[in-house]
N, C-alpha and C positions, 0 to 999 in steps of 0.2 A: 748478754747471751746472743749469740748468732742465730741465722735464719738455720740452716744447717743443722743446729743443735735442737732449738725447738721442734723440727720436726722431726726429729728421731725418737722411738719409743724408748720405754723406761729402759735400766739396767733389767737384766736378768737374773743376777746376780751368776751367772753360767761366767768361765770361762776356757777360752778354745787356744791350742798350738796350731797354726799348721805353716809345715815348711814349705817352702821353695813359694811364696807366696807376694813376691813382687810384683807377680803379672801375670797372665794367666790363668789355669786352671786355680793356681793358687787363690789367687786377687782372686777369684770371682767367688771362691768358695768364700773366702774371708771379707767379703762384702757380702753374701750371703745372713753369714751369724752376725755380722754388725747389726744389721738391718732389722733383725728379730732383737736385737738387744744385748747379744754378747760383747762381750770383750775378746780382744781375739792378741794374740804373738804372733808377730809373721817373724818368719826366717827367710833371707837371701842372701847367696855369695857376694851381690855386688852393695855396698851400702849406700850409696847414694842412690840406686832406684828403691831400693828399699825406704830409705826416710821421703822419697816423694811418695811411694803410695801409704806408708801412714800418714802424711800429710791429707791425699786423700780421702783415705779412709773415714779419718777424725784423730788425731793426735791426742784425745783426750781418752780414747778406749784401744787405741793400740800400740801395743809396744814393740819394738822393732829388736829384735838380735843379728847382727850380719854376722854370717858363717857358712862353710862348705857343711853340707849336710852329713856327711862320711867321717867328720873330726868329731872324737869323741867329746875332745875338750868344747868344742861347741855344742854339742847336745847338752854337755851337765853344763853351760852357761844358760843357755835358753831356759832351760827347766830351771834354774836355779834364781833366774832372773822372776822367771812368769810366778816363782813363789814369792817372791821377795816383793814384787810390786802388786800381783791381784790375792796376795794368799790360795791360791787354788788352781788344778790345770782338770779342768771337769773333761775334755775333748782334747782329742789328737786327732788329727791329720795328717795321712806320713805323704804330702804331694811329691816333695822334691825328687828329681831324677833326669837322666841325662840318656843322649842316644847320642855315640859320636860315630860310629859305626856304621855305612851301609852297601849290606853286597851279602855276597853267598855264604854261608856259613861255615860251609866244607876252604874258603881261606880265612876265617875269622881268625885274628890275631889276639892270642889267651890272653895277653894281656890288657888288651882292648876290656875284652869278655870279665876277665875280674874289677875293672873297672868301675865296668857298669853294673855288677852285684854288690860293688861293696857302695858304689852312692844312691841304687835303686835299692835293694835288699833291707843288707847289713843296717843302714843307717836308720831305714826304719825299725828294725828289731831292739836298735839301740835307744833311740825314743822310746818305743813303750815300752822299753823296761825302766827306762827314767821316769815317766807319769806315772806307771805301775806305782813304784815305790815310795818316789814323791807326794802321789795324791788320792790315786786312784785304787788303790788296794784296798784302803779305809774308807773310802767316800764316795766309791762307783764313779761313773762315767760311760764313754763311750772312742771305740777307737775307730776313723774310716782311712783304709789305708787305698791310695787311687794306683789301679790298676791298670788294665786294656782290656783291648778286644785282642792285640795282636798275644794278649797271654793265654786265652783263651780258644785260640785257633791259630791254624800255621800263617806263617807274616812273611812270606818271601823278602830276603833280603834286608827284614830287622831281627835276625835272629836271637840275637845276644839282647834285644830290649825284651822280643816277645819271653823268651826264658827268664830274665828277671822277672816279667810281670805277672809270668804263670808261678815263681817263687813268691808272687807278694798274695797272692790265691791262698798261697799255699801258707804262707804265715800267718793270714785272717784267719784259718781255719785253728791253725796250733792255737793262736791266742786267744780266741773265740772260747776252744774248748779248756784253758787251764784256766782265763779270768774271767770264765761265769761263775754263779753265777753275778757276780759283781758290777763287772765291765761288758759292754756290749762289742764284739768288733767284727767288721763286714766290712769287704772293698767295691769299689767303683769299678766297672770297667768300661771307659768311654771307647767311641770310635772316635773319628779325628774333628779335633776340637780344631776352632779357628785361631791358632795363638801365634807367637811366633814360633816355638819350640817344633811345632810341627806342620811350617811352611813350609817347609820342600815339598810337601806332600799334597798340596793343592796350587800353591802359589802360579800364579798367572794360566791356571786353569782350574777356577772353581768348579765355576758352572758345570765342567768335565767331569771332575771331581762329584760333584755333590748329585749327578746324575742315577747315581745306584742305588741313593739312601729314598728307600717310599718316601720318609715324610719333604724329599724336596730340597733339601739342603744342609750344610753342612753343621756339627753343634758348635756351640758357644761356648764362654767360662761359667755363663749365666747359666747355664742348661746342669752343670756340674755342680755347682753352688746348690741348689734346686735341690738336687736329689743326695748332697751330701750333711743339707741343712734337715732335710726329713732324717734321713739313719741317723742325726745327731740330735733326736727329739723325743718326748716320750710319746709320741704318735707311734715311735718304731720301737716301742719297747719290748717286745716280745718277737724281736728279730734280733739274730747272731748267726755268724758264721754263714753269712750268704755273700753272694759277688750281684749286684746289679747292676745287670748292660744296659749302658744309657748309650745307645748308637742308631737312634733316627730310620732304627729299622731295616736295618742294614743287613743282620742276619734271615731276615723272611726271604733273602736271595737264594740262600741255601738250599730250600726245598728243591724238590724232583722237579 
């Protein structure tokens, strides 16, 4: 038995989906539910970063599916996998999502625009309707789908993201209220995490960056992990259909 192993708590016997979960907000959520004792699926397009952070993780509690998050036929692989290997998918995480897009919205290119709904959206609606059916209809659970800030307020110049991510609002809410009360499901909406996906947006100017947020600096994967490992506990049981903005305080700018 390894040193790495003995220090990790018992199983849970809990187990968690969540995609796009190589790095980043992913990775931190899914070292998150490791860490408490889940067992966790990641999902990522690229399969070789994918097999080094189960490696990471522990290869003994995570199982790895590589796939675009938007293919059907990978959505019923992963679920079909996470049943076949842990018998159960108690937790979804719809992380995965892309922003290829940046400029004024009045030239947004529609097809750009469908794009990014059908791998930010779409792909999560197709998830929980896979754990829905799969697991989670008979056996409850809980769904946290990661959002933004920019969905929840205007985002100059990430239009086409921030509108996906005020649809994944809007999709916690539908599934919220048709799988109570069984299933629990509430979104995330971070400000800018430190990842790579959303380096353009501070890179080689944090400190600049991270000037506006009271608490000081900018968040982490750890900081999203955090508050996606509560909504996925029964500390938050008696929580559905909410969005919490985890943004370093970012909106107390707002006032008068």
């Amino acid at each position: 038995m390894t040193e790495q192993s003995c220090q990790r708590p018992a199983l849970s016997g809990k187990v968690a989906l969540v995609t796009g979960a190589s790095r980043g907000i992913g990775y931190g959520i899914a070292e998150a539910l490791i860490a408490r004792g889940d067992r966790v699926v990641i999902t990522g397009r690229n399969e070789d970063a994918l097999k080094e952070a189960a490696e990471r993780l522990g290869a003994d509690r995570v199982l790895a599916v590589a796939g675009k998050a938007h293919d059907e036929a990978h959505q019923a692989d992963a679920v079909e996998r996470a049943m076949q290997t842990f018998g159960r998918v108690d937790y979804l995480v719809n992380n995965a999502g892309t922003n290829p897009v940046f400029g004024p919205i009045a030239d947004l290119d529609l097809n750009v625009a469908r794009k990014v709904y059908e791998t930010n959206v779409i792909s999560a609606l197709g998830f929980a309707q896979r754990t829905w059916h799969a697991w989670q209809k008979d056996n409850g659970g809980a769904i946290v789908n990661i959002a933004s800030i920019a969905g929840v307020s205007a985002s100059p110049f990430l239009g086409a993201y921030g509108m996906s991510k005020a649809a994944m609002v809007n999709l916690s809410l539908q599934l919220a209220h048709e799988f109570a009360p069984v299933v629990r499901v509430n979104s995330i909406a971070p400000a800018v995490i430190k990842t790579k996906f959303a380096s353009a947006l501070f890179e080689n100017r944090e400190e600049e960056a991270a000037a506006g947020y009271p608490m000081g600096r900018l968040g982490v994967p750890e900081d999203i992990g955090g508050a996606a490992a509560f909504l996925l506990s029964d500390a938050a049981g008696w929580i559905t259909g909410q969005t919490l903005v985890v943004d370093g305080g970012l909106f107390l700018n707002a006032g008068v």
